[in-house]
MDAnalysis code that builds the backbone (N, CA, C; Angstrom):
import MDAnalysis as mda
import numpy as np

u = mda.Universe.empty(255, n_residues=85, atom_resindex=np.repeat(np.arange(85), 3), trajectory=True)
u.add_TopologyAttr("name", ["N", "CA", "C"] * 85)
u.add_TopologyAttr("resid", np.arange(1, 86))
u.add_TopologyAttr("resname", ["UNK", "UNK", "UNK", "UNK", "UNK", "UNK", "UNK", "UNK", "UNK", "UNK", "UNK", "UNK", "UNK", "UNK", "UNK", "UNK", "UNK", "UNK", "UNK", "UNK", "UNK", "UNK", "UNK", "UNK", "UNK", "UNK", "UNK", "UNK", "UNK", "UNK", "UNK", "UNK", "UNK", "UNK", "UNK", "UNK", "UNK", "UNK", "UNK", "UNK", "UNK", "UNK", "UNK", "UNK", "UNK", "UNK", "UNK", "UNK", "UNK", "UNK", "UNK", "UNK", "UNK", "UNK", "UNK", "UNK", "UNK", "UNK", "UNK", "UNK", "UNK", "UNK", "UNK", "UNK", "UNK", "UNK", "UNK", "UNK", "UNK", "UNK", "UNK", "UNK", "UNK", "UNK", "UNK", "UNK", "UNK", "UNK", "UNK", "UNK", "UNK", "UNK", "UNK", "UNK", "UNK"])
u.atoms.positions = np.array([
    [0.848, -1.187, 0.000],
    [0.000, 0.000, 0.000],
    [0.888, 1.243, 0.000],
    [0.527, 1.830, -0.659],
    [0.977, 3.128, -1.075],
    [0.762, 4.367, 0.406],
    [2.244, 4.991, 0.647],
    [1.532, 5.312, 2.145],
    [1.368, 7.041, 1.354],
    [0.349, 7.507, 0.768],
    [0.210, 8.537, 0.411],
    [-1.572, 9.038, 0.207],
    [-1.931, 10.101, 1.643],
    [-3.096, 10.218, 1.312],
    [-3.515, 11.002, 0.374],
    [-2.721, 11.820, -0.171],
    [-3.253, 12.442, -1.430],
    [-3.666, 11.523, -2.759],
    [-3.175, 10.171, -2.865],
    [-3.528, 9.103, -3.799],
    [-4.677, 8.612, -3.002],
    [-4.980, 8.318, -1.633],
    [-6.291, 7.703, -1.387],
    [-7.230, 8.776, -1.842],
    [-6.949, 9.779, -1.545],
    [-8.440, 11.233, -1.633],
    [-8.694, 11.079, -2.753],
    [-7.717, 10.801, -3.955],
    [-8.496, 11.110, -5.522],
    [-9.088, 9.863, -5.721],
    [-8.700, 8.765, -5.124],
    [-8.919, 7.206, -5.453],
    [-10.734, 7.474, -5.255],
    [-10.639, 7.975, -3.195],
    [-11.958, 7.978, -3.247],
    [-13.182, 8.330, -3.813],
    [-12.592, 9.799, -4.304],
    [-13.592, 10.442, -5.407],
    [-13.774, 9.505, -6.343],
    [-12.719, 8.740, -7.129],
    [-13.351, 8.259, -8.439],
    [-14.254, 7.101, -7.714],
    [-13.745, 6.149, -7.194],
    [-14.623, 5.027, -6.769],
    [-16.282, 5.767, -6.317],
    [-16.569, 6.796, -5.643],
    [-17.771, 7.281, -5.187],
    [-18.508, 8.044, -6.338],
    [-17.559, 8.288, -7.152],
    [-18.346, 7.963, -8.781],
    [-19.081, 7.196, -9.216],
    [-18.028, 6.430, -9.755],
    [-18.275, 5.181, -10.109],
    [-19.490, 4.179, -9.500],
    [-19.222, 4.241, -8.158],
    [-20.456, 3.326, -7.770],
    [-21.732, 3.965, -7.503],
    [-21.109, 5.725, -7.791],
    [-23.031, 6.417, -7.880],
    [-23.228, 6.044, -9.504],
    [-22.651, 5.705, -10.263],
    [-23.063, 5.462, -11.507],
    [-23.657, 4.093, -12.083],
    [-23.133, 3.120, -11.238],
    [-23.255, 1.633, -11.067],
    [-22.511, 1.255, -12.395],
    [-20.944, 1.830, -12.286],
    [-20.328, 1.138, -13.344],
    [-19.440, 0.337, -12.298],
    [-18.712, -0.931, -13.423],
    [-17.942, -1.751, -12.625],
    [-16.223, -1.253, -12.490],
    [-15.279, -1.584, -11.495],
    [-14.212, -1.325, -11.684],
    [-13.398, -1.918, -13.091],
    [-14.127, -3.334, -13.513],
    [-13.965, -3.732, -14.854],
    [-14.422, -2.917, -16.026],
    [-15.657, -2.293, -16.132],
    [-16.162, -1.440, -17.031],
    [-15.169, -0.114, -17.110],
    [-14.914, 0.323, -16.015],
    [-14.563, 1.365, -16.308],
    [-12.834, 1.645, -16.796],
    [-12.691, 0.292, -16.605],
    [-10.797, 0.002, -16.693],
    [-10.961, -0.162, -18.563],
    [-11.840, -0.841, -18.912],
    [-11.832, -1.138, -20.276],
    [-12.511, -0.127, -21.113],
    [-13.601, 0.784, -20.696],
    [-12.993, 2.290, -21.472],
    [-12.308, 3.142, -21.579],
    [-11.367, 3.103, -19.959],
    [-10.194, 4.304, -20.404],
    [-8.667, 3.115, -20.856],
    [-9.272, 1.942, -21.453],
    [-7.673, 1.457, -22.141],
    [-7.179, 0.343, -21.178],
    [-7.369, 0.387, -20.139],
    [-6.519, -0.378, -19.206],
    [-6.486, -1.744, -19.030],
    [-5.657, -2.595, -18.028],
    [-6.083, -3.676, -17.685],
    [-6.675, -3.518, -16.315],
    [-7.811, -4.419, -16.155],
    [-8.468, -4.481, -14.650],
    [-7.438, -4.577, -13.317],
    [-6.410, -5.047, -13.594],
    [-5.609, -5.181, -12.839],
    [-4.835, -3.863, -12.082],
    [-4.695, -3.202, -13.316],
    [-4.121, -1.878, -13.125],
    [-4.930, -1.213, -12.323],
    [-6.287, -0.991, -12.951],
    [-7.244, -0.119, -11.814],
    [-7.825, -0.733, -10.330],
    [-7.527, -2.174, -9.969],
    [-7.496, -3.000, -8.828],
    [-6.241, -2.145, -8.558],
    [-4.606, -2.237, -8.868],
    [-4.104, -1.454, -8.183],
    [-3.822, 0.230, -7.261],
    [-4.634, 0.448, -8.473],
    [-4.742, 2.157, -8.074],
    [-5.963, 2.412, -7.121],
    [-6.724, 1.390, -6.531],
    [-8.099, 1.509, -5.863],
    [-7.925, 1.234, -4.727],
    [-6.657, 0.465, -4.561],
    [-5.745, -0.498, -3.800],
    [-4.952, -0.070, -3.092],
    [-4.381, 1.010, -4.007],
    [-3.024, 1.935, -3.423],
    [-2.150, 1.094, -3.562],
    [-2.366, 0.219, -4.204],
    [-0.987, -0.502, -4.395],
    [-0.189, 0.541, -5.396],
    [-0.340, 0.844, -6.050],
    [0.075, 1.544, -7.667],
    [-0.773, 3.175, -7.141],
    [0.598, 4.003, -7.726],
    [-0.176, 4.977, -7.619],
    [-0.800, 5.565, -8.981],
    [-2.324, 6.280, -9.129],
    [-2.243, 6.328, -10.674],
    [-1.695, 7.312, -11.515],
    [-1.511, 7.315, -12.991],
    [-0.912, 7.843, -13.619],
    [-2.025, 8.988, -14.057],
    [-1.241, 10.264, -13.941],
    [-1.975, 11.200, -14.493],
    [-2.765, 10.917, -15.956],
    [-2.539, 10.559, -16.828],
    [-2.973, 10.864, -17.716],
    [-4.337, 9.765, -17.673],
    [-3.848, 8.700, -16.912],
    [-5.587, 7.752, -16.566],
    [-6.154, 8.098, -15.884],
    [-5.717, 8.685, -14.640],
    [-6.752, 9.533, -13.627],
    [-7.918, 10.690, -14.528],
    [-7.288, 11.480, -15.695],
    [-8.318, 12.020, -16.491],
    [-9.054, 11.596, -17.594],
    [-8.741, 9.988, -17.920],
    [-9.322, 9.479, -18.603],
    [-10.826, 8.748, -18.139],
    [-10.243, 8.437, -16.876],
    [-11.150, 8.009, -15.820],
    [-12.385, 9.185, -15.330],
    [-11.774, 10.234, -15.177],
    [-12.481, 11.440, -14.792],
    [-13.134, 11.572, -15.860],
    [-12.926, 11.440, -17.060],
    [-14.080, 11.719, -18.495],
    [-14.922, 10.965, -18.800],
    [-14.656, 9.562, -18.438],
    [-15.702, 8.500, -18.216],
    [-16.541, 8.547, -17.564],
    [-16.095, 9.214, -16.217],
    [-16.914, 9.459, -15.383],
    [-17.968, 10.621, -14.837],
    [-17.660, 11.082, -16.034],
    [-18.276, 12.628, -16.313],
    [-17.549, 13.760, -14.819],
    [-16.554, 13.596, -14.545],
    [-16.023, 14.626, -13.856],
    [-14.975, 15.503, -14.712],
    [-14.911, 16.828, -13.641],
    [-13.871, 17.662, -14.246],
    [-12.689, 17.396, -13.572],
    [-11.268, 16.969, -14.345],
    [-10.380, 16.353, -13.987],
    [-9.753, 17.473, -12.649],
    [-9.502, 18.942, -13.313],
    [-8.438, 19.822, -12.642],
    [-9.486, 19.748, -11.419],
    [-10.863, 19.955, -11.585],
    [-11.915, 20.344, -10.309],
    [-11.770, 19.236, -9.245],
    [-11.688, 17.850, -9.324],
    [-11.038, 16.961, -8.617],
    [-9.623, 17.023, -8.171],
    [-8.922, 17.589, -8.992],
    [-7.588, 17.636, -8.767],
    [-7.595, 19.009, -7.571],
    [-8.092, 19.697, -7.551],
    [-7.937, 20.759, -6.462],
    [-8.633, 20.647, -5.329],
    [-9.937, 20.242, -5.241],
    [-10.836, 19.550, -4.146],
    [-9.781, 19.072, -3.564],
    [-9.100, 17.495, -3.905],
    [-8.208, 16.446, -3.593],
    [-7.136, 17.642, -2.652],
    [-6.581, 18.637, -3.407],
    [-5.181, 19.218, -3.069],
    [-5.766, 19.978, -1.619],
    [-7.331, 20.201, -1.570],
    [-7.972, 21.365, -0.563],
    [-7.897, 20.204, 0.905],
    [-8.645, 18.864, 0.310],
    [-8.881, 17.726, 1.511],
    [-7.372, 17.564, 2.075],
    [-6.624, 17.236, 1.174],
    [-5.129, 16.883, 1.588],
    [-4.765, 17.948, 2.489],
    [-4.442, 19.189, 2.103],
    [-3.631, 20.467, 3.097],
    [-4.786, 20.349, 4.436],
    [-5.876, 19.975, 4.053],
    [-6.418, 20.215, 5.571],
    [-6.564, 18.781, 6.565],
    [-6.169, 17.657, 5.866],
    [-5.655, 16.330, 6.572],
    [-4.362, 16.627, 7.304],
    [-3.405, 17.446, 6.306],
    [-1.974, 17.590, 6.800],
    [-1.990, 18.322, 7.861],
    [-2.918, 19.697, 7.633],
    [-3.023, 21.006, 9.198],
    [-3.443, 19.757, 10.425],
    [-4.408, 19.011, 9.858],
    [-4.552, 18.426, 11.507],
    [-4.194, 17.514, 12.433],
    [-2.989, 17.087, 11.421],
    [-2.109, 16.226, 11.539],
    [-0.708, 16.767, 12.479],
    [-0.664, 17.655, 12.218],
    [0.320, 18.372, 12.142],
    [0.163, 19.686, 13.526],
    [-0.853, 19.329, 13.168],
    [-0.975, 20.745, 14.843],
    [-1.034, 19.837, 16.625],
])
């Protein structure tokens, strides 16, 4: 496992997508290109994901990639403040 919560925060968004959409982690690996395996890893934290599938994923999923990407960066700095104080 990947010890990085800024990879769990975006993970979570897509998965809470995804399963408000009732697509499968298989469905959705085989429209943005992938193998199932790959997106088992990145869900996993085993693997962290690669930018350019994280927005492929985000288009599948009808999200806005950067708008996730900054949410993610907003949850993270305020995991870290309370971590940290």
């Amino acid at each position: 496992m990947i010890d990085n919560k800024f990879d769990e925060i975006v993970m979570a968004k897509l998965v809470a997508r995804l399963n408000a959409l009732g697509l499968s982690g298989r469905e959705l690996a085989k429209r943005i290109g992938i193998p199932k395996s790959n997106w088992s890893s990145y869900v996993t934290l085993t693997r962290s994901i690669p930018f350019d599938t994280f927005k492929k994923a985000c288009e599948v999923l009808g999200l806005d990639y950067e708008e996730v990407f900054i949410e993610s960066q907003k949850e993270f700095f305020e995991y870290e403040k309370k971590t940290t104080e």
